[in-house]
N, C-alpha and C positions, 0 to 999 in steps of 0.2 A: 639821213638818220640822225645825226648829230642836233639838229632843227627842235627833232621831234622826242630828245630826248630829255627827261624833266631837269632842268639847273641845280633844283634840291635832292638830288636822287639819291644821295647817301645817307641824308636825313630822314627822308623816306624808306630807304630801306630798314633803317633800326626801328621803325615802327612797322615795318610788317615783319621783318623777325622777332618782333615781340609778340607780335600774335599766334606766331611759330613756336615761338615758346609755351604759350600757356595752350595749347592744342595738344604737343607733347606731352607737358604735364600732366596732361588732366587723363590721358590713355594711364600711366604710370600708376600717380601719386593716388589713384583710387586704389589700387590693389593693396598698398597697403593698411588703408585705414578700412577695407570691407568690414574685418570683424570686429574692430566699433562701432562701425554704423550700422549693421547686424543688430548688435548687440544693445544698441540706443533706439533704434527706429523699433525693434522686436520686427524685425523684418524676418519673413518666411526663406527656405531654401533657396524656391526659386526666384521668390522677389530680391534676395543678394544677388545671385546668376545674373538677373537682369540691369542690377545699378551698374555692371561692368558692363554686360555686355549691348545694352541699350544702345552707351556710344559709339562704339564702335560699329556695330548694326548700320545704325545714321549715318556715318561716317563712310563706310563702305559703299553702302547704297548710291548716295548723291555724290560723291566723289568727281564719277565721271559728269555728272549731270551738272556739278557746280562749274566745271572746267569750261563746258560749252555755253553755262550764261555769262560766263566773263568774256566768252571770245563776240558772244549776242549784245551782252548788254552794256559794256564794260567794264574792265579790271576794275578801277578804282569804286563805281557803283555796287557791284555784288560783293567787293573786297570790305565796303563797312555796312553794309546790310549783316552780310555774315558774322563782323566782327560783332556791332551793334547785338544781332540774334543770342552769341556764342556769349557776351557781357551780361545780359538780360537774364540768359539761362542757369548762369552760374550764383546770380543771386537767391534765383530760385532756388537751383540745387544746396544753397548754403541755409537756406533758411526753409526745409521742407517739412512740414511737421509730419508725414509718414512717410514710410517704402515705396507708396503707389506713387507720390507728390513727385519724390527723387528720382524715380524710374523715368518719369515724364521730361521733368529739366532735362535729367541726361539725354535722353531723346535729343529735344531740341539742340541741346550744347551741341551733338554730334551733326547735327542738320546744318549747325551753324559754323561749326569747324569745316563741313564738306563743302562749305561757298567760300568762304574765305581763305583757306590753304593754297587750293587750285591756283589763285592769281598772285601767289608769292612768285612765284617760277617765272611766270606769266609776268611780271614788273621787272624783275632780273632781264628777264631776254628781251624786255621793250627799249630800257632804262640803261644798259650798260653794254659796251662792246671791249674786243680786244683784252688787255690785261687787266681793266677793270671789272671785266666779266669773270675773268677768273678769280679774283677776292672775291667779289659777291656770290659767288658759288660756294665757293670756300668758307664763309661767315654762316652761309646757308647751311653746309655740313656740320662746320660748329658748335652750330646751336643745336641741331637737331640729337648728336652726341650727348653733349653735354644734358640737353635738357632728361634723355633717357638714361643718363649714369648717373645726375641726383635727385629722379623725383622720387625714389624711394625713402632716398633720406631726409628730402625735403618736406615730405608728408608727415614720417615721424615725428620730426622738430615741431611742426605745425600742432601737431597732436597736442604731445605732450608739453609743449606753452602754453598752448589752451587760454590763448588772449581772451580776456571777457568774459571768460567759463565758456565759450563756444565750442571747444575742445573740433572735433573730426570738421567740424562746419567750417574753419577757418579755411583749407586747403581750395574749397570752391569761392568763398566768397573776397578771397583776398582777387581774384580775377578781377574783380569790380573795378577798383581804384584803376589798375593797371589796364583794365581794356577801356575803360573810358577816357583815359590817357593819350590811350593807343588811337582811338575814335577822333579826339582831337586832334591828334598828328596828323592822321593819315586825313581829315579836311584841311589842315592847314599845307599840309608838305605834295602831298599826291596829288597830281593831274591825272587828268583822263586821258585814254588812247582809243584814236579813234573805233569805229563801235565795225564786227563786220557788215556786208551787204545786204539788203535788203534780202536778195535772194538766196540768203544762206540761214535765213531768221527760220529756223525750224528743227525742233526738239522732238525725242522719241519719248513724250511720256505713257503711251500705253505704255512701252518698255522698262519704263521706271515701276509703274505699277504693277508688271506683272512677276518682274523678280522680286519686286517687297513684299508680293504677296505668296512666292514661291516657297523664299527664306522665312516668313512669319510662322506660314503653315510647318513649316519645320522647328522653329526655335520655340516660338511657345509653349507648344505642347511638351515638348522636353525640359520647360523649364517648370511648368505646373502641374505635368502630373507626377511629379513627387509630394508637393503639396495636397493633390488631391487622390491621392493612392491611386492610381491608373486609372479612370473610367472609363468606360468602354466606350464613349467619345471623343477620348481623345486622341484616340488613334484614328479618325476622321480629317480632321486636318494632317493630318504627315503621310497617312494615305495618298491625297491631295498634294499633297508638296511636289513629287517628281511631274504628275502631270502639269501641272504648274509653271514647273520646267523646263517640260516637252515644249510649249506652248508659247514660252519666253523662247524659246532658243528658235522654232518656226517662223513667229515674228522677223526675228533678229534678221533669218535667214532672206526673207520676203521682201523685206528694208530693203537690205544689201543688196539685193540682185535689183530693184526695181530704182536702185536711186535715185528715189524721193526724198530721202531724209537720210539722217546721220544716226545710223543703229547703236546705240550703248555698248556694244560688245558685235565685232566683226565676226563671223563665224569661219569665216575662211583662212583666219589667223589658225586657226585649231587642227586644219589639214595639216601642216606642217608638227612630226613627230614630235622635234625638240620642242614646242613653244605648247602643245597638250601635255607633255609628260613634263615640261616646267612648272605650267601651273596648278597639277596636282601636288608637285612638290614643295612650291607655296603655301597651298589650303593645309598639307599635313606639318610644313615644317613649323606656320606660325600659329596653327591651332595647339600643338608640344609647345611652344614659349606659354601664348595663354594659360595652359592649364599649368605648369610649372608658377609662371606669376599670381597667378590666383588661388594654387593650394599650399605655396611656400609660407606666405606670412598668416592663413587661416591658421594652418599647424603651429608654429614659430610663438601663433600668441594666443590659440585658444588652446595648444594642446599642452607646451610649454610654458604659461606665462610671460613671455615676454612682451615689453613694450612694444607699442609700434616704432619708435625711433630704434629699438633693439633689433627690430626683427628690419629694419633700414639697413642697419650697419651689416647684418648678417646677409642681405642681400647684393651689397655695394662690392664686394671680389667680383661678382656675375659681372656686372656692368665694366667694371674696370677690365676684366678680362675679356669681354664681349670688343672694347675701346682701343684697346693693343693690336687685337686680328686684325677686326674688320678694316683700319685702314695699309693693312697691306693685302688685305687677301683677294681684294677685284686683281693685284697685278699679278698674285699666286694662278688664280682663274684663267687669265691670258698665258699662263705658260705653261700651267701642267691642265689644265680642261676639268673635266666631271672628278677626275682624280680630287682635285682638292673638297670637294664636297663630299665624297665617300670619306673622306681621311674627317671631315668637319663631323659627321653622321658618326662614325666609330668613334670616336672622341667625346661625342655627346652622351653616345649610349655607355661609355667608360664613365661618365661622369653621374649619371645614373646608377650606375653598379659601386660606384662607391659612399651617394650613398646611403644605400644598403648595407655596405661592407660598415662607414661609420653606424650607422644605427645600432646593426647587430653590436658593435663594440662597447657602445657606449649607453645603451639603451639596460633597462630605464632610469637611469639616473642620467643622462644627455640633459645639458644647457639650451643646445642648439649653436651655441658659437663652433661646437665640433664639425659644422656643417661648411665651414670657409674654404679648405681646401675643393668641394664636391662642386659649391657655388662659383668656385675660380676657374675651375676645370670645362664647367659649363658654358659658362662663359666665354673663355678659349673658342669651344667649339664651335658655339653661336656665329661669333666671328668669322669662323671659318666658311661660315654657311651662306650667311645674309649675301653679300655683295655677289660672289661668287651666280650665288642663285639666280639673281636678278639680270647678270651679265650673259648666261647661258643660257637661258629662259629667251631672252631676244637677240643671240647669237645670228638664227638664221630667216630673223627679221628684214624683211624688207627696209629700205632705208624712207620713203615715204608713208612706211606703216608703223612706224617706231610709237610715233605721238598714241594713239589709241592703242597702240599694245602695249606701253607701261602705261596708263592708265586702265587697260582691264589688270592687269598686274598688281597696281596700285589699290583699285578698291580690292581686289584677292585679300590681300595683306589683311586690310580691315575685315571684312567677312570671315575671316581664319580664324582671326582672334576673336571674335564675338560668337562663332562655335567652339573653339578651343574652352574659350571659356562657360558655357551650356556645359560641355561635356566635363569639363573637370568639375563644375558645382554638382551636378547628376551624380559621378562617381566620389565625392568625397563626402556630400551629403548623405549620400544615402548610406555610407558605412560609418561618419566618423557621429561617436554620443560621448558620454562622461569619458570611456575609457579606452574609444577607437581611435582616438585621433594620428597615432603613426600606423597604423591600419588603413585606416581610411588614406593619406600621404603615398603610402606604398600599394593600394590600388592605381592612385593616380600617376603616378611615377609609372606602373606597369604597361599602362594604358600608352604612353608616350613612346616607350620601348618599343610598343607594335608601329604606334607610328614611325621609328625610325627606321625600324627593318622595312616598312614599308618605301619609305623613300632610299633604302639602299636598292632594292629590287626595282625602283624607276628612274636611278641617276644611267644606268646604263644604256636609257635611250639620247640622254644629251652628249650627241658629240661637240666636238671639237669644228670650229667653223674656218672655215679657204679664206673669209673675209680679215683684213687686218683688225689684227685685235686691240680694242680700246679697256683697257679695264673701265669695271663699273667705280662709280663716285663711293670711296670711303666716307658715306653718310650711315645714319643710324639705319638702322632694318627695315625702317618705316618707311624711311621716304627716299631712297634711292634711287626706284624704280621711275617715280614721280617726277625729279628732277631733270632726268631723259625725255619724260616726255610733252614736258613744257618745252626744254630746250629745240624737241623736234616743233610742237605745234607753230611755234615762234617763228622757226625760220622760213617754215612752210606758208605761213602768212605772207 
């Protein structure tokens, strides 16, 4: 092992956690600046919907598929393709002269994020053993933290600097310097790991196909026919979605049983109670983030005037209380079970009700800075939820199934949020005008509430596992799951 381990590995590392970083970023620091670039592009409804939710779509989607061309082609090969892809896109997203232009980069960013993330894990578990494996994890956690507690603020700053009169543009195109950086690093520093076997070279892309066109059939139409007042077309495609579906998941099943190839999503995983009623509680818990990140600073600056760096700072309690939980609450998880996630869900839905309770107080004369305590509190709960989730979710995992069931988990996450966010642009466009705007907020807010009662009536299928209990990794919500299951594909290797 030692042989085959790279000399430069910790040089190397800091260039792929740089990439790590601006993949973070770029989920975040868009939520802030939407309703400038709304508001500069004269972007539609649903063409906002989509500047968020494009990447993440992307990102979801090839997640797993990026994981398995690194283990086909090579970590370090698809790790600067991706980056290379993710640089390219971000200049375009900086310099896009409309909403259609922007929708597009983001696409690609997120196509380019889902090849390149995958092989971060995947260098960690080639490149490091023993105690040095565990800082490289730990760095890996770090950043991913960190990158989620200040790209909101980081956006605003960017904003309202407005180097060069570029104003909202700078937050994508600053990626440029920095991933071309990153590009050089990783030819100068990264070696390659050997490539797998010949007989293992085989991908399920019907399978990619059939879920991007399962989820298309779903997301578009919910995102344009607001824009286009309902036509009676477009309930054609969403019609089509489930079967769609149906269709993907027969696949999947056909795969599996005939072990010909490596199916995208195991379906045998889903027999097991706790690991179906987890990954519902993923799609509901990070679709509620979404829609909360995406209808906080719409309100914040179109309903209140505030800056974008304003409506940063009003978001930053969330983060810093999200920062505090979450790195104890995988070890709350191993000792009190589903308990702590019900206590994370009533804590959320508390943080929601108040605020309501600030609105009603302060309204309409509210700043929105009255909003700190609601945003701390949620945060809190956030924490309480993520690690915990992800830990109980592959509780009664198998231990050679671990690698592909956080990776169906992991693109979940991404898919969550790129519905979460559909549905919160659906319900806040469509009520908020000159004088709906905390209207339209407290639809959205409402909306989330159902999701939480919903996932308190599905925590009660995740028990408590016979297996010795590991807490899950105090990483950001995003990628925790992910980190397990490089860790597993690796050793499996």
């Amino acid at each position: 092992m030692e042989a085959t381990r790279d000399p430069g590995r910790w040089a190397a590392l800091a260039v792929v956690l740089t990439a790590t970083l601006l993949s973070i970023l770029n989920v975040f620091i868009s939520n802030v600046a939407l309703p400038v670039m709304k508001a500069d592009l004269d972007a539609s409804a649903g063409e906002a919907q989509w500047i968020l939710a494009g990447y993440n779509l992307a990102f979801g989607l090839f997640l797993v598929t990026g994981g398995r061309l690194g283990d086909l082609y090579g970590i370090r090969r698809v790790f600067l393709i991706g980056l290379a892809l993710f640089t390219a896109a971000s200049g375009a997203s900086g310099f896009a002269p409309e909403a259609a232009s922007l929708i597009a980069a983001r696409v690609v960013q997120g196509l380019g994020a889902a090849l390149m993330i995958p092989q971060v894990m995947s260098f960690i578990q080639v490149n490091f053993t023993g105690k040095e494996r565990g800082t490289a994890l730990g760095a890996y956690a770090a950043v991913g933290g960190f990158g989620s507690t200040v790209a909101q603020l980081l956006g605003g700053w960017l904003i309202e600097a407005d180097w060069f009169g570029l104003g909202w543009r700078t937050i994508y195109l600053i990626n440029v310097p920095v991933g071309l950086l990153a590009v050089l690093g990783a030819l100068r520093m990264m070696r390659e790991r050997p490539r797998a076997s010949q007989g293992d070279r085989r991908l399920d892309w019907a399978g990619v196909v059939l879920i991007t066109a399962a989820l298309s059939a779903l997301c578009v139409p919910l995102t344009i026919g607001y824009d286009r007042g309902w036509p009676w077309w477009i309930f054609l495609p969403l019609a089509a979605s489930p079967f769609l579906a149906y269709v993907f998941v027969r696949h999947q099943r056909r795969l599996e049983a005939s072990g010909r190839g490596m199916p995208l999503v195991r379906i045998s995983l889903f027999h097991r109670r706790s690991f179906a009623a987890g990954n519902l509680l993923i799609l509901l818990f990070y679709a509620n983030n979404a829609v909360l990140f995406m209808v906080m600073p719409l309100f914040l600056q179109q309903g209140l005037g505030m800056t974008p760096f304003q409506s940063g700072l009003v978001f930053a309690p969330l983060a810093l209380g999200f920062a505090l939980t979450s790195m104890r609450s995988g070890e709350w998880a191993a000792r009190f079970g589903h308990r702590t996630l019900a206590a994370g869900c009533l804590l959320l839905g508390a943080a929601y009700l108040l605020f309501y309770a600030l609105d009603a107080a302060f309204a309409p004369a509210m700043s929105g800075w009255e909003w700190i305590p609601a945003a701390l509190l949620a945060g809190v709960a956030m924490g309480f939820v993520s690690a915990p989730l992800n830990f109980l979710t592959l509780a009664h995992v198998k231990e050679d199934e671990t690698g592909i069931a956080s990776g169906v988990i992991t693109a979940g996450v991404e898919i969550a949020y790129a519905l979460g966010t559909v549905a919160g642009g659906m319900i806040f466009f469509s009520i908020a005008d000159e004088t709906a705007h905390l209207q339209a907020f407290h639809g959205a807010i409402g909306f989330n509430i159902l999701l939480i009662l919903g996932m308190l009536a599905l925590i009660r299928y995740l028990k408590e596992t016979a297996r010795p209990a590991v807490p899950a990794s105090p990483d950001s919500a995003r990628h925790t799951s992910f980190e397990r299951s490089r860790q597993h594909s690796s050793r499996s290797r």
